[in-house]
PDB file of N, CA, C and O in Angstrom:
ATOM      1  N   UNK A   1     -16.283 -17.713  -8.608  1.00  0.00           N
ATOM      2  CA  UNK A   1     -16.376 -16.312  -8.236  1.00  0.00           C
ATOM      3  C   UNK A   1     -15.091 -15.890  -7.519  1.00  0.00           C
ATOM      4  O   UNK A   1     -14.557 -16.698  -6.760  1.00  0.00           O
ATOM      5  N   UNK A   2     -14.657 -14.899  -7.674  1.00  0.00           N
ATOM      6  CA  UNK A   2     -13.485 -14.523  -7.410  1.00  0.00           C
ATOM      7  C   UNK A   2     -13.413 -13.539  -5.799  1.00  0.00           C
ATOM      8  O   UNK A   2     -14.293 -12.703  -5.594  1.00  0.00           O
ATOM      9  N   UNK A   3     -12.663 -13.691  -5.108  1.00  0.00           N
ATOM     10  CA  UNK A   3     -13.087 -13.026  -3.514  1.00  0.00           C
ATOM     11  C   UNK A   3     -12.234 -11.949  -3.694  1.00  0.00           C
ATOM     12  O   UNK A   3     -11.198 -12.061  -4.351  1.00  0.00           O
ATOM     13  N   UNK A   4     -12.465 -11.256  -3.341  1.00  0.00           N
ATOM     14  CA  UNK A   4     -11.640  -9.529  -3.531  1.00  0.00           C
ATOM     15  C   UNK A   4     -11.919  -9.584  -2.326  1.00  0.00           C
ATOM     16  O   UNK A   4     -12.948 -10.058  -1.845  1.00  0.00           O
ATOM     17  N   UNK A   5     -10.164  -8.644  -1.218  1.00  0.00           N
ATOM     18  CA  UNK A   5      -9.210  -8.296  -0.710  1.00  0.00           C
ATOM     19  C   UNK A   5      -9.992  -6.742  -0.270  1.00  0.00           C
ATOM     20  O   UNK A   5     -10.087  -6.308   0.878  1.00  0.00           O
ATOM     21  N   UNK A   6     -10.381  -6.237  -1.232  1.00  0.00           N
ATOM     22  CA  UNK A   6     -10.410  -4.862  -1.263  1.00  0.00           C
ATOM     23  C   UNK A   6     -12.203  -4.348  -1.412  1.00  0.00           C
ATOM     24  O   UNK A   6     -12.885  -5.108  -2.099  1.00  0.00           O
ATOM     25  N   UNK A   7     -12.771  -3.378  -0.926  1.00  0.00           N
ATOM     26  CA  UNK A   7     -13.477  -2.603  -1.262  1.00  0.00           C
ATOM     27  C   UNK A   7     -13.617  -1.223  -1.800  1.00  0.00           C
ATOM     28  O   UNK A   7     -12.889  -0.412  -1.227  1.00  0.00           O
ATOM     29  N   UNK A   8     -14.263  -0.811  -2.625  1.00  0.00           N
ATOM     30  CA  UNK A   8     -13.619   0.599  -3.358  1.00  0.00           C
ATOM     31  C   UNK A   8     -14.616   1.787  -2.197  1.00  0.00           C
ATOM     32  O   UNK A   8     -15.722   1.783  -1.657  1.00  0.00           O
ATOM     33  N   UNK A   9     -13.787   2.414  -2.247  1.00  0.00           N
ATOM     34  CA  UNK A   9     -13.857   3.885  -0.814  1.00  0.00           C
ATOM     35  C   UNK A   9     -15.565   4.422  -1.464  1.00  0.00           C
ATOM     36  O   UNK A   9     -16.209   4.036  -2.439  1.00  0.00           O
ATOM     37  N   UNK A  10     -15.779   5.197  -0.668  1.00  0.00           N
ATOM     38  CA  UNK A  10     -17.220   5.906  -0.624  1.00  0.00           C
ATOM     39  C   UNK A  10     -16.629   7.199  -1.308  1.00  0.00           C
ATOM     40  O   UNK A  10     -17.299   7.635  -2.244  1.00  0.00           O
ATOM     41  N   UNK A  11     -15.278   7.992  -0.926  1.00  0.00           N
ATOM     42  CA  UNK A  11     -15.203   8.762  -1.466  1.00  0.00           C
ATOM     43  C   UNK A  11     -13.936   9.370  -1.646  1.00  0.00           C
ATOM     44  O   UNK A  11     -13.105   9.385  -0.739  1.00  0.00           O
ATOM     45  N   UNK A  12     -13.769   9.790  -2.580  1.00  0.00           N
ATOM     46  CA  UNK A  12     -12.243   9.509  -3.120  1.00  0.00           C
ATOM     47  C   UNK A  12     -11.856   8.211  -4.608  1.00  0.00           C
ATOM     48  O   UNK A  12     -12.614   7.628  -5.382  1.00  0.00           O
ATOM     49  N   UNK A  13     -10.285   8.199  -4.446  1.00  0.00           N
ATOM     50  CA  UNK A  13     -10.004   7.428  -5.110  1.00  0.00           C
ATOM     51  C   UNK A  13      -9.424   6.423  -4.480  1.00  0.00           C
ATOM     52  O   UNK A  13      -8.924   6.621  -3.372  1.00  0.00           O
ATOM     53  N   UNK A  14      -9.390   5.160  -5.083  1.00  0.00           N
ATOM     54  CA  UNK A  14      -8.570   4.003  -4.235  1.00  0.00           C
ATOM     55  C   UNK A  14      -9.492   2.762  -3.686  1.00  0.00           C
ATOM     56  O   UNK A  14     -10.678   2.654  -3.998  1.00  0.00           O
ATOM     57  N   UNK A  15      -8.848   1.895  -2.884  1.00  0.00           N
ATOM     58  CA  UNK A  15      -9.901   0.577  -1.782  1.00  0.00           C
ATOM     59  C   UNK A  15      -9.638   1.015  -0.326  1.00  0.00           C
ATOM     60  O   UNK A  15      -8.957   2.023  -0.138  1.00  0.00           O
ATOM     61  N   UNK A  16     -10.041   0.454   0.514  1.00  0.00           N
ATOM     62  CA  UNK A  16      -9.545  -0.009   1.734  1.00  0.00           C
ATOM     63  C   UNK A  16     -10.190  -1.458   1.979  1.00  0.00           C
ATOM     64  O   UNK A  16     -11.295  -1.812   1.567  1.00  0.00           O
ATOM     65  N   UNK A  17      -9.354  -2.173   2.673  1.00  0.00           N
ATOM     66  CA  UNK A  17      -9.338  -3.474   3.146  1.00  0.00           C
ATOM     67  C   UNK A  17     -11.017  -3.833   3.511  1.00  0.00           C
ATOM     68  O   UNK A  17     -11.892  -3.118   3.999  1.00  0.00           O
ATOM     69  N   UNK A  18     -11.033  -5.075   3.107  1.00  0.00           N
ATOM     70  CA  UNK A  18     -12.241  -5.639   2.973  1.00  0.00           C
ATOM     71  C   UNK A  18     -12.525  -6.896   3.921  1.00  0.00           C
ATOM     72  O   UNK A  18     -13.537  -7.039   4.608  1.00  0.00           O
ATOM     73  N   UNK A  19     -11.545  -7.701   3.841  1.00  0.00           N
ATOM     74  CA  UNK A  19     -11.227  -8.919   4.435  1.00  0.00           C
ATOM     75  C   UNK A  19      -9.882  -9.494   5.198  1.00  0.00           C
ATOM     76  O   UNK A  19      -8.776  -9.063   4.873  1.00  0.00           O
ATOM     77  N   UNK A  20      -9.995 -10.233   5.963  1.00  0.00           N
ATOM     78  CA  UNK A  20      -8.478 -10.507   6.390  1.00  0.00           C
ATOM     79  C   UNK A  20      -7.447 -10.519   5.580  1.00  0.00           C
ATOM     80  O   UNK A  20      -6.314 -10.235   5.971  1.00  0.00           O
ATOM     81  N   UNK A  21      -7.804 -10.942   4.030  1.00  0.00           N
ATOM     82  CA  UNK A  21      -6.521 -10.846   3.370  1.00  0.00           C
ATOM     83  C   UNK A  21      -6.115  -9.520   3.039  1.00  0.00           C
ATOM     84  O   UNK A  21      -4.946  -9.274   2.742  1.00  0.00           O
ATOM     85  N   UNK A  22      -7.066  -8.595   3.074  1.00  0.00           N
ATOM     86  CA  UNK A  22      -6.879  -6.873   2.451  1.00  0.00           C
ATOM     87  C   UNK A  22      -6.062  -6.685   3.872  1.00  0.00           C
ATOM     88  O   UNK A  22      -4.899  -6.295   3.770  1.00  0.00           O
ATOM     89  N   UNK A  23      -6.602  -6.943   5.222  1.00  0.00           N
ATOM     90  CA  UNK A  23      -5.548  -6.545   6.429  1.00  0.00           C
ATOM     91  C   UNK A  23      -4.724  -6.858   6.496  1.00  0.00           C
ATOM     92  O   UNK A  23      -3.951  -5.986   6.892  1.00  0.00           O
ATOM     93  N   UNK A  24      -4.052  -8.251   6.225  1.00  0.00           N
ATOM     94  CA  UNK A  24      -2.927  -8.886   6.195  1.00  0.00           C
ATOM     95  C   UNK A  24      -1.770  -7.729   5.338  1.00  0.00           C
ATOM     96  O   UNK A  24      -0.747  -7.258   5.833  1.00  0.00           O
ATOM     97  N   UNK A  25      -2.343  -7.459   3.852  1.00  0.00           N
ATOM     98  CA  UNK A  25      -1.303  -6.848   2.986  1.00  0.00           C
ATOM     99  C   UNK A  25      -1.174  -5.556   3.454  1.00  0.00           C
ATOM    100  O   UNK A  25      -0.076  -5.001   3.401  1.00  0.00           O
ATOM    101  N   UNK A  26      -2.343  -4.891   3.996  1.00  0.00           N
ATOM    102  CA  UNK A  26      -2.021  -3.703   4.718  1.00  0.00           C
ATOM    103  C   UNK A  26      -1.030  -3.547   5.446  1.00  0.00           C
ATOM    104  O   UNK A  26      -0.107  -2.794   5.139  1.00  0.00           O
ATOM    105  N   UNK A  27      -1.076  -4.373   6.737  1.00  0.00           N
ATOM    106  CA  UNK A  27      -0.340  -4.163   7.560  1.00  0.00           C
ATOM    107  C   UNK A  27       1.365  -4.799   7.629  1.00  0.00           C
ATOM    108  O   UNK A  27       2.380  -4.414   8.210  1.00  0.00           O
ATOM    109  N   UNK A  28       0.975  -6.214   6.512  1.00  0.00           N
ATOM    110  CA  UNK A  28       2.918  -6.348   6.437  1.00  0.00           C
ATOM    111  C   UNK A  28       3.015  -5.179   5.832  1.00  0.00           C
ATOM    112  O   UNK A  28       3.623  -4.412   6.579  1.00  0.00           O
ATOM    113  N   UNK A  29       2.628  -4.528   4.568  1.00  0.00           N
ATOM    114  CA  UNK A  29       3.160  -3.682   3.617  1.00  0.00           C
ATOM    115  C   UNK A  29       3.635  -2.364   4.916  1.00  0.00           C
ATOM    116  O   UNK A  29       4.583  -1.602   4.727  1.00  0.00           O
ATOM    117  N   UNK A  30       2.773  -2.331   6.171  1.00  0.00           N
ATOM    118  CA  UNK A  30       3.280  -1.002   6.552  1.00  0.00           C
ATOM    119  C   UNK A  30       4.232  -1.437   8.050  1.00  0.00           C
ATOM    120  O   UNK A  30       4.511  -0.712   9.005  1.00  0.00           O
ATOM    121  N   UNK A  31       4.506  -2.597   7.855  1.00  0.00           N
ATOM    122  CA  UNK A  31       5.591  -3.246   8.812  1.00  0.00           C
ATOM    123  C   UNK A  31       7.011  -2.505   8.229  1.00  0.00           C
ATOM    124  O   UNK A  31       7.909  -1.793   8.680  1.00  0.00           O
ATOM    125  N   UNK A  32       6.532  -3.301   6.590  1.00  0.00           N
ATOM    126  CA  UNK A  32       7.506  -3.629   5.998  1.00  0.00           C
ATOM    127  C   UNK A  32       8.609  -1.890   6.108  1.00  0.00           C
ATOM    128  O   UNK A  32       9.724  -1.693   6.592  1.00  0.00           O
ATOM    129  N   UNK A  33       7.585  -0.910   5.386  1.00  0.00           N
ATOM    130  CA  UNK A  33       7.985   0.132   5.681  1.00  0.00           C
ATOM    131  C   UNK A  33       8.529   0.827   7.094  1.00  0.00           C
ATOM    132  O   UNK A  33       9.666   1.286   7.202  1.00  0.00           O
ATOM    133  N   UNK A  34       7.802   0.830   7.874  1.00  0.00           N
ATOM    134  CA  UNK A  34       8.653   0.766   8.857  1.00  0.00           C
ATOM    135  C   UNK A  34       9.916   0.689   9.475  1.00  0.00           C
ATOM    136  O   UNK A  34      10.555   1.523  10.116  1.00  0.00           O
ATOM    137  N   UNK A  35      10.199  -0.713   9.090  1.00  0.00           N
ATOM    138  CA  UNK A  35      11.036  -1.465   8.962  1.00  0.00           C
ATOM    139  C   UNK A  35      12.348  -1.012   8.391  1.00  0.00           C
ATOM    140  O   UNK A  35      13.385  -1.158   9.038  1.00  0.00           O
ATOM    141  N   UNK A  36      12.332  -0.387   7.025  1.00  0.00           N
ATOM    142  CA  UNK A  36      12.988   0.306   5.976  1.00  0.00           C
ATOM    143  C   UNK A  36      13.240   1.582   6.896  1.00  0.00           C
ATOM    144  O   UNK A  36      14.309   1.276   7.424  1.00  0.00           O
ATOM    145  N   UNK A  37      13.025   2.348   7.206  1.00  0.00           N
ATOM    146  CA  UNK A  37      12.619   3.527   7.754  1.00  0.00           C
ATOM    147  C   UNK A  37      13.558   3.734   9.047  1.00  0.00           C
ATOM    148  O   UNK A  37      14.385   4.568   9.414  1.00  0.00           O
ATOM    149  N   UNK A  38      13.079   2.711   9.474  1.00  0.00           N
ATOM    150  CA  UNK A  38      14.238   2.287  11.349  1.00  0.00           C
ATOM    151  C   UNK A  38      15.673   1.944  10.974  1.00  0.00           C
ATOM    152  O   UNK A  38      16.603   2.493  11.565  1.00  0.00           O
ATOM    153  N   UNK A  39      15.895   0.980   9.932  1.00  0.00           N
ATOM    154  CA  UNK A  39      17.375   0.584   9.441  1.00  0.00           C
ATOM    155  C   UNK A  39      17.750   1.455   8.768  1.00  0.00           C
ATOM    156  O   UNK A  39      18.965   1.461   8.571  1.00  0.00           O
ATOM    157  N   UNK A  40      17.086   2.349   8.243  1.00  0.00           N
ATOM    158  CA  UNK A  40      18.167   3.352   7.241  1.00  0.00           C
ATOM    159  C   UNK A  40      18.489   4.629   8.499  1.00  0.00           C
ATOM    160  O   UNK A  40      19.240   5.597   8.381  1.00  0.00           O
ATOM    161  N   UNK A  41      17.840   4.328   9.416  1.00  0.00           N
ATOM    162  CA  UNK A  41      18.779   5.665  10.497  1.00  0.00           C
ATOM    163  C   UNK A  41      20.152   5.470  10.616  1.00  0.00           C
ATOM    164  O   UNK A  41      20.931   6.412  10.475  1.00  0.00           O
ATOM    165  N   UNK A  42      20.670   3.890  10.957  1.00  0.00           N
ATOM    166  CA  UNK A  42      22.051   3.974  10.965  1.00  0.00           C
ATOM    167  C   UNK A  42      23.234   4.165   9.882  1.00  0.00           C
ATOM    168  O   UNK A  42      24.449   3.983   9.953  1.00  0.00           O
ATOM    169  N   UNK A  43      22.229   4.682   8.673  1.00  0.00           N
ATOM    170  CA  UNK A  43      22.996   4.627   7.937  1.00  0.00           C
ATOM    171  C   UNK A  43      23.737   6.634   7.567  1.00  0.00           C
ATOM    172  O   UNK A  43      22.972   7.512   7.167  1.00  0.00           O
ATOM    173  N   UNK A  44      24.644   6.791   7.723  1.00  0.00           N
ATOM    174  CA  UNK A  44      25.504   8.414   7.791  1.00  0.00           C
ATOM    175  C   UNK A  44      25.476   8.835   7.345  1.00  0.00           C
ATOM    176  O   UNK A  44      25.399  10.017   7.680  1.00  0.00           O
ATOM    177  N   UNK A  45      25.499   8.485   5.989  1.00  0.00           N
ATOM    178  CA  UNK A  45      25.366   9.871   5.205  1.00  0.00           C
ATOM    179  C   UNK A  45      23.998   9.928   4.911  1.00  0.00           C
ATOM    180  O   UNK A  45      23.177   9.011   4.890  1.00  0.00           O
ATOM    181  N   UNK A  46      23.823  11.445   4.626  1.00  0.00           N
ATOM    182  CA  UNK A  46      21.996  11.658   4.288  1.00  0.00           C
ATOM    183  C   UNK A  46      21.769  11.276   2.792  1.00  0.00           C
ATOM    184  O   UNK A  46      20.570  11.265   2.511  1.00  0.00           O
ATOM    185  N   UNK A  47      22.363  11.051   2.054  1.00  0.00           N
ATOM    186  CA  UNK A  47      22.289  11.582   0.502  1.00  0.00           C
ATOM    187  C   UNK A  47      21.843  10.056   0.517  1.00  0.00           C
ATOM    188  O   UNK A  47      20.636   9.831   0.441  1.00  0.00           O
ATOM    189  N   UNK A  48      22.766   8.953   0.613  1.00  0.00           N
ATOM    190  CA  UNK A  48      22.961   7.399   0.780  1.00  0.00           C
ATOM    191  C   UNK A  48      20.980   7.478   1.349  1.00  0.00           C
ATOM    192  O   UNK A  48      19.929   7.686   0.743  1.00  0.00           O
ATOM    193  N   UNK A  49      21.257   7.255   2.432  1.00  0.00           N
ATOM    194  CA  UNK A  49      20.080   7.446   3.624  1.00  0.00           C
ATOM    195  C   UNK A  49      19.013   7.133   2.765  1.00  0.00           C
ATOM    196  O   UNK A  49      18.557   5.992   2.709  1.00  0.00           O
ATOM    197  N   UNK A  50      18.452   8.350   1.885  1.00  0.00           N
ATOM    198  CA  UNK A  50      17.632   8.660   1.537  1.00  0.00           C
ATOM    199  C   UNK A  50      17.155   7.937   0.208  1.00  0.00           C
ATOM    200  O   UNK A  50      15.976   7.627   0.032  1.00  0.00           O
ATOM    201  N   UNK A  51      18.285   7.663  -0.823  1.00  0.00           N
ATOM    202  CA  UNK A  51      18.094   6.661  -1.564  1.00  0.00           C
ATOM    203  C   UNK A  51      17.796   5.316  -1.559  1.00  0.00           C
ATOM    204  O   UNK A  51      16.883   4.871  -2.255  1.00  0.00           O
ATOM    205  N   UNK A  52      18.517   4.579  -0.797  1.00  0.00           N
ATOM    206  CA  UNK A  52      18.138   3.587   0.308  1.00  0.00           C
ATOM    207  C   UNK A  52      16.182   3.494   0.509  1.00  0.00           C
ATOM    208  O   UNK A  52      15.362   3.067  -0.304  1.00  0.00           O
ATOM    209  N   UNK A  53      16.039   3.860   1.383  1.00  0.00           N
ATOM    210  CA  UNK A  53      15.243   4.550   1.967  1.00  0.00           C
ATOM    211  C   UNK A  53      14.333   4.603   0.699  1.00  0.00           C
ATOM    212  O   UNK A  53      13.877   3.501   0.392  1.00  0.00           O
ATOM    213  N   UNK A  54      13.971   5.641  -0.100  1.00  0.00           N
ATOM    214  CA  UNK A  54      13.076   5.767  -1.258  1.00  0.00           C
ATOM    215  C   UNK A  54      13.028   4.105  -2.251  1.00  0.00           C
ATOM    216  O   UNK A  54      11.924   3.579  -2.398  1.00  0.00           O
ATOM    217  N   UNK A  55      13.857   3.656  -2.648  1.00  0.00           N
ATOM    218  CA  UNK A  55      13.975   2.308  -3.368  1.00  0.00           C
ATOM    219  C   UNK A  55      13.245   1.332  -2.560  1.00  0.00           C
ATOM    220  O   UNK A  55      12.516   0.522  -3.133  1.00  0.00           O
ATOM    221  N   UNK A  56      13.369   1.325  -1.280  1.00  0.00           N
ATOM    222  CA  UNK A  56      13.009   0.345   0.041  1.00  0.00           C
ATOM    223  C   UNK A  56      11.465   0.963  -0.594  1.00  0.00           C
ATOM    224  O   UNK A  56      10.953   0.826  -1.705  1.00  0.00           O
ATOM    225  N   UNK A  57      11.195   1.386   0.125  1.00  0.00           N
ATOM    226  CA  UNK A  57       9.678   2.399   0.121  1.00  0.00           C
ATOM    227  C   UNK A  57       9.225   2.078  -1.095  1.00  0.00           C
ATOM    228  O   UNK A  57       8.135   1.532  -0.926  1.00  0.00           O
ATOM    229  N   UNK A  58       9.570   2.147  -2.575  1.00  0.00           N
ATOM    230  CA  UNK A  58       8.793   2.119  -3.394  1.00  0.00           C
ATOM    231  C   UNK A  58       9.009   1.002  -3.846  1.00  0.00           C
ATOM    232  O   UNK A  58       8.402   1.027  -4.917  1.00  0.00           O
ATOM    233  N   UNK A  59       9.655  -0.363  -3.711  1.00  0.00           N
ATOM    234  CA  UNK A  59       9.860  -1.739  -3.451  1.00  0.00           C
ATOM    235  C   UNK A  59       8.846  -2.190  -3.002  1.00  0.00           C
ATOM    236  O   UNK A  59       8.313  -3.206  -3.450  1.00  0.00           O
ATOM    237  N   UNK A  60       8.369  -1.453  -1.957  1.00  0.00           N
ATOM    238  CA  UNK A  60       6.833  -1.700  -0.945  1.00  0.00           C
ATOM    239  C   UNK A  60       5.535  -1.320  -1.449  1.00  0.00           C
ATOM    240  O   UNK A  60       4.534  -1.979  -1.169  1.00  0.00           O
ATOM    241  N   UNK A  61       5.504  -0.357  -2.131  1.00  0.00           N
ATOM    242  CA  UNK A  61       4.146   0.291  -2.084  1.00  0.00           C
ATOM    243  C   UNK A  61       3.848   0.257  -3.372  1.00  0.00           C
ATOM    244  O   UNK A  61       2.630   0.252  -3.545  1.00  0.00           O
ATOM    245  N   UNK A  62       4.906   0.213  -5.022  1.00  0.00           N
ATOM    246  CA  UNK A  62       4.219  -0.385  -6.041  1.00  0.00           C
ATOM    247  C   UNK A  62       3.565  -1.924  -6.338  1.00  0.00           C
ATOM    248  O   UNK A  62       2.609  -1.989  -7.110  1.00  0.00           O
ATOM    249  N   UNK A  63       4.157  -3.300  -5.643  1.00  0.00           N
ATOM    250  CA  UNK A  63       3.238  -4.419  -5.267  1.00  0.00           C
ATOM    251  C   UNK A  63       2.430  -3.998  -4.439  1.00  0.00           C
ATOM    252  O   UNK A  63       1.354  -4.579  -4.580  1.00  0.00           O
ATOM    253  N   UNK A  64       2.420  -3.103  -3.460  1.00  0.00           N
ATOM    254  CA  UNK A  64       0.893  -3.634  -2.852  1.00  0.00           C
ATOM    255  C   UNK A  64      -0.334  -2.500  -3.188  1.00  0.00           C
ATOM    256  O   UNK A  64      -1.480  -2.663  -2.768  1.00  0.00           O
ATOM    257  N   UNK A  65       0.012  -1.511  -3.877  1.00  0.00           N
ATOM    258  CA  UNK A  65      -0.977  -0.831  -5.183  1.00  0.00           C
ATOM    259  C   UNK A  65      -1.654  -1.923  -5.779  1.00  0.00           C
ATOM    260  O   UNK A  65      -2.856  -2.167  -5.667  1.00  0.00           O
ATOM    261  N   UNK A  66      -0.462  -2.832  -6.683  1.00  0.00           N
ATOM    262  CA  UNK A  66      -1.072  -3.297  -7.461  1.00  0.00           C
ATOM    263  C   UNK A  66      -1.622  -4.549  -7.256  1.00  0.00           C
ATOM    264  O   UNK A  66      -2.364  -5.194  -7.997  1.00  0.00           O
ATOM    265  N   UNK A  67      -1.213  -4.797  -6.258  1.00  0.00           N
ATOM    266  CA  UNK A  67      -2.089  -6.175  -5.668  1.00  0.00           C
ATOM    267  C   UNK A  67      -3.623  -5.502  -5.311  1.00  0.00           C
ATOM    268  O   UNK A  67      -4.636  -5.910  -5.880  1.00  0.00           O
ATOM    269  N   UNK A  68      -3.646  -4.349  -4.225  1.00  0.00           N
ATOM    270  CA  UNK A  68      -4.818  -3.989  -3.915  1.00  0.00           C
ATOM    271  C   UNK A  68      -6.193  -3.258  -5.148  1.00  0.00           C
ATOM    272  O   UNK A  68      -7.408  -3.062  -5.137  1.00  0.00           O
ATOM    273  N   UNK A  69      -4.924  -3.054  -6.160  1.00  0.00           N
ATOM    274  CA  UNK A  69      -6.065  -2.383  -7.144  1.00  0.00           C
ATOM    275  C   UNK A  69      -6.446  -3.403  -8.586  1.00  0.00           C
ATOM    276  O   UNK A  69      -6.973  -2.968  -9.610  1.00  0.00           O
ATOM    277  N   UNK A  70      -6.030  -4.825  -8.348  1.00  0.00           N
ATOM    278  CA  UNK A  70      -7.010  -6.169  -9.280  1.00  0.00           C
ATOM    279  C   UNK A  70      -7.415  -6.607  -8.159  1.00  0.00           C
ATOM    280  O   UNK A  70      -8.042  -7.502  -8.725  1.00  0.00           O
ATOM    281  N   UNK A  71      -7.770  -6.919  -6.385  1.00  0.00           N
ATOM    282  CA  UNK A  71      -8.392  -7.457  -5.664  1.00  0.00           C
ATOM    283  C   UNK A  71      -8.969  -6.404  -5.164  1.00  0.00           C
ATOM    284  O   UNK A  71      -8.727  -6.096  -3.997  1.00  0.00           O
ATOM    285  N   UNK A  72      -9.762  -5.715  -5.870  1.00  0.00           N
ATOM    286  CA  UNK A  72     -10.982  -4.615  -5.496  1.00  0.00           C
ATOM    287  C   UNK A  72     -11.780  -4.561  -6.569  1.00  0.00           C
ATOM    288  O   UNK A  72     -11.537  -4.178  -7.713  1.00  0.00           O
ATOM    289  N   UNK A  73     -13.055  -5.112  -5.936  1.00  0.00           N
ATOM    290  CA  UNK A  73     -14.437  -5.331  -6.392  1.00  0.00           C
ATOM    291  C   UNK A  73     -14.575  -3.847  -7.305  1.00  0.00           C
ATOM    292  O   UNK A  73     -14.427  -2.703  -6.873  1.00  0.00           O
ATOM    293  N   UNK A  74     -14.870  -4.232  -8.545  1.00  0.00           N
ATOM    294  CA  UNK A  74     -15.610  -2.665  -9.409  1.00  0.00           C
ATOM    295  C   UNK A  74     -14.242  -1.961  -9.746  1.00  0.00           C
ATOM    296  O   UNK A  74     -14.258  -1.535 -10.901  1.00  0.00           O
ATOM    297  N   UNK A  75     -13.239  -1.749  -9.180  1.00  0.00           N
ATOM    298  CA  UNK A  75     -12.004  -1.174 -10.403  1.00  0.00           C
ATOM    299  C   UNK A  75     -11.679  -0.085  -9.077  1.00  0.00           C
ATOM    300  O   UNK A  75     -12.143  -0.060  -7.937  1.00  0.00           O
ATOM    301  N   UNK A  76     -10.763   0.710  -9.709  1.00  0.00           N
ATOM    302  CA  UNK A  76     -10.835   2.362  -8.858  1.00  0.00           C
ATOM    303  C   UNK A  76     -10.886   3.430 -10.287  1.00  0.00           C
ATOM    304  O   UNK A  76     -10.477   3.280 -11.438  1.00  0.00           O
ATOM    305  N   UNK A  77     -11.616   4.584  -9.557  1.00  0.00           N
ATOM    306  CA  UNK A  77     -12.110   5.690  -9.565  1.00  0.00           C
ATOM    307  C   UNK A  77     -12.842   6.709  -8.631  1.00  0.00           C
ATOM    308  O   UNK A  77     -13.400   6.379  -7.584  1.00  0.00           O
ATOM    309  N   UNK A  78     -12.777   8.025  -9.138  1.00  0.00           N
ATOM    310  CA  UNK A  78     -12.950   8.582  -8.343  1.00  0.00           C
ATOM    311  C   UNK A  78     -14.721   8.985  -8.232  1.00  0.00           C
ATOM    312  O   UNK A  78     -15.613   9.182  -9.057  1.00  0.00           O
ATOM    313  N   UNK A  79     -14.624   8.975  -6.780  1.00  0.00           N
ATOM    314  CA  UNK A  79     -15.855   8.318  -6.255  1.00  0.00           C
ATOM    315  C   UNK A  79     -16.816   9.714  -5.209  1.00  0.00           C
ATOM    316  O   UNK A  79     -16.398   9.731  -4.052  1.00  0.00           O
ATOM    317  N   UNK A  80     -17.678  10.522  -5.419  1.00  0.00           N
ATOM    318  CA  UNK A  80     -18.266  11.413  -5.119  1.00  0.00           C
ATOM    319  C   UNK A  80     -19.041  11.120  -3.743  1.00  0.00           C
ATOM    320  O   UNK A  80     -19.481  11.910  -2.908  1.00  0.00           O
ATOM    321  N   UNK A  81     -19.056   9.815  -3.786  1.00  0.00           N
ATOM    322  CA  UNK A  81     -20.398   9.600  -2.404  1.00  0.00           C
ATOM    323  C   UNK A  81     -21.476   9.623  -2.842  1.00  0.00           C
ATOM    324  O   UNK A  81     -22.212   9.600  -1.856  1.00  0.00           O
ATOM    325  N   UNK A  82     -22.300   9.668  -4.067  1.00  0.00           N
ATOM    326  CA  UNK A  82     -23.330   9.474  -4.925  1.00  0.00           C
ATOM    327  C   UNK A  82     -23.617   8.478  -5.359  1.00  0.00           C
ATOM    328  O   UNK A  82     -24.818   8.223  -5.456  1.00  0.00           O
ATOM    329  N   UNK A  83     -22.681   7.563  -5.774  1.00  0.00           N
ATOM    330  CA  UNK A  83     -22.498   6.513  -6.482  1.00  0.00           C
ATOM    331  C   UNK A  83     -23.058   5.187  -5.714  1.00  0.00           C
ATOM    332  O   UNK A  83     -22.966   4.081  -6.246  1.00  0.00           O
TER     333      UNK A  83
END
């Protein structure tokens, strides 16, 4: 049996964290960003900055989409509160 990370939301679309391992990826993933976010201040020009910055960011958040959305029980969809 396979342990899923993730639980799918009551309402809306998406998971939120289920188990220590769903917290774990949560929270490096929003270190990580962070992280990205604080080091690209020193960087001068805005144009640079921002590219930087966006590549960093979406470096981050397409693995841990897709980690969180095959370690969530039942799939995602969008979810009424009925269900």
């Amino acid at each position: 049996m396979a342990k899923y990370w993730f639980r799918q939301k009551r309402f809306g679309y998406g998971a939120t964290p289920n188990t220590w391992q769903g917290w774990a990826v949560t929270l490096i993933g929003l270190a990580l960003i962070l992280l990205i976010v604080w080091e690209c201040r020193a960087i001068a020009d805005r144009g640079t900055r921002f590219w930087i910055a966006s590549i960093g960011i979406a470096a981050v958040v397409i693995p841990m989409t897709y980690i969180s959305w095959i370690k969530t029980e039942g799939g995602w969809r969008w979810r009424s509160g009925r269900d």
